[in-house]
N, C-alpha and C positions, 0 to 999 in steps of 0.2 A: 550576489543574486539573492540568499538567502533573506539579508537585511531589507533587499529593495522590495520584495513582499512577491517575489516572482512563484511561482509550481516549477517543482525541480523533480527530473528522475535522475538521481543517483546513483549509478551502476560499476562495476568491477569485477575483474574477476576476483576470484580468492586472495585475499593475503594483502589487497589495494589500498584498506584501510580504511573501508565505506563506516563500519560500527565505529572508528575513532572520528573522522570527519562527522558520524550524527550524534554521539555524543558532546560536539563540541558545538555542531550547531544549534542542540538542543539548547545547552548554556546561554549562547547567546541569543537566542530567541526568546526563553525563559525571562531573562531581563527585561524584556520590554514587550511580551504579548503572551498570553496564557494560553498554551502546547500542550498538547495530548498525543500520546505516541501508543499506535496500535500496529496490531500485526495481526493474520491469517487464524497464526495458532498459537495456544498458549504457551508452548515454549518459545516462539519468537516472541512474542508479547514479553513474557519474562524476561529475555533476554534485553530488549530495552527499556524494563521498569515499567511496562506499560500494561494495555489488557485486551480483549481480543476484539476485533472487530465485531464480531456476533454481538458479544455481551456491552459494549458502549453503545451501539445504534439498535440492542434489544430486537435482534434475528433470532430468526429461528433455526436452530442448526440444521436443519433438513430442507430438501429443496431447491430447484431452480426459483430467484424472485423474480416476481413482475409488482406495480406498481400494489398490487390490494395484498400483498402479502406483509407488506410493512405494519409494525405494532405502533399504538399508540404508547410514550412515554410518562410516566411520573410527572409530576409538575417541577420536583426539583431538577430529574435527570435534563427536562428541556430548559428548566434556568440554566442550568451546567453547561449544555449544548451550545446556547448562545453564547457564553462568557469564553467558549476556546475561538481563538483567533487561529491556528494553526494546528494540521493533525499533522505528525510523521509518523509513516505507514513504510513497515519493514518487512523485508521478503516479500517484496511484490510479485514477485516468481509464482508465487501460490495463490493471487490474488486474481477470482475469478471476476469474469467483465459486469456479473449480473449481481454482483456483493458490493461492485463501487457504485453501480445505479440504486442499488437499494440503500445506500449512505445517504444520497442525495435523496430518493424518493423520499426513507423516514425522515429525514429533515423538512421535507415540504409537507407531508404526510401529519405532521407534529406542528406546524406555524413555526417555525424553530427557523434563524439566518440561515439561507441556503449554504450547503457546501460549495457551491461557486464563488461566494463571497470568502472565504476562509482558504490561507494556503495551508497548499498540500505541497508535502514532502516525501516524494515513492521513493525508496530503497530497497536495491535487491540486482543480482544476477538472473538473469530470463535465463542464462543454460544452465543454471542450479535448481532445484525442488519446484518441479513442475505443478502445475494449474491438477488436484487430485478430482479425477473426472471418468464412472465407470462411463460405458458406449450409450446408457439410457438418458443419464445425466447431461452427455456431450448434445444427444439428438433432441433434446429437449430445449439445450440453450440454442443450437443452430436453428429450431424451430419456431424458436421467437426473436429469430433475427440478429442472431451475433453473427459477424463473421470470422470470428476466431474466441480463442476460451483464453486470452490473457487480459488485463486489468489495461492494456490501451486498445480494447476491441468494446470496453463500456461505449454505451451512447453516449454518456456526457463527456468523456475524456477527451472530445476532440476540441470542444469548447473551454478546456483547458488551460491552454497555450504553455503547455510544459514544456521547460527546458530540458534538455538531455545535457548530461556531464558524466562522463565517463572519464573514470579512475585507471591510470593502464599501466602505476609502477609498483611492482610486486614489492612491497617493504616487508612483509612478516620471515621473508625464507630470501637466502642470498645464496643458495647450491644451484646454479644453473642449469646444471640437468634434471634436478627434480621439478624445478617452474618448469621447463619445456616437457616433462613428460605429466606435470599436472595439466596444462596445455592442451596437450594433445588428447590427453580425456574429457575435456574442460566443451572441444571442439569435437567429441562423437571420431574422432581417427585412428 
């Protein structure tokens, strides 16, 4: 699916294997299309060698966005923009709905190839590290018409046509009762 140029959400619980399957599809993406891998925050970011979503599409750290809150880019940054064929975007878990319309606004925003045009690769566990959202921030996005604070409640995400691929054999840990009782924390029980 990866190859065939489809949008994939990636998901698993712990231990499934999701950071070696995006390492390796990053390899073989890398081969024949130029991949940019972002994340929420910068230790995700880091953790797949990449940089933070804010700082590639030049947000602003504060704030619910709407469409006038997007920055204009550098001349280079939007050559750069054009030339990725492919973002993967890790811990989607934390990946607010109004951060992925704003990816696509600043792209439209800049003349830059839409993010429509360009696959996306979301990875991450929805019941690991939650969408970070105090009550003013939540009412402010429900205000402008999200109906939930996760990264498939963006406007554009439905226009997507993402595959779902979930990962569900625990490789990292082989003690059966500690996967059942990570499990059970995994699922709030």
């Amino acid at each position: 699916l990866v190859l065939s140029g489809r949008n994939i959400f990636l998901t698993g619980k712990a231990g499934t294997g999701k950071s070696h399957v995006v390492r390796e599809v990053m390899k073989l993406l890398n081969r024949k299309m130029n991949v940019a891998a972002i994340a929420p925050t910068g230790m995700a970011a880091n953790h797949i060698g990449g940089q933070t979503i804010h700082s590639m599409f030049s947000l602003n750290p504060f704030g619910i966005f709407d469409p006038s809150m997007c920055n204009f880019m550098r001349k280079e940054k939007k050559r750069m923009m054009d030339k990725i064929d492919a973002f993967v975007i890790d811990e989607v878990s934390m990946l607010r709905p109004d951060i992925l319309d704003a990816m696509f606004w600043t792209l439209e925003h800049n003349k830059c190839n839409p993010l429509h045009k360009k696959q996306l690769i979301f990875v991450g566990d929805m019941k690991q590290l939650p969408v970070v959202l105090d009550d003013n921030a939540r009412a402010v996005l429900f205000e402008r018409g999200y109906k939930g604070a996760t990264f498939q409640d963006a406007f554009h995400y439905k226009d997507l046509n993402v595959v779902d691929i979930e990962l569900n054999e625990v490789l990292r840990q082989d003690d059966e009762e500690f996967i059942s009782n990570l499990n059970i924390i995994r699922e709030g029980g």
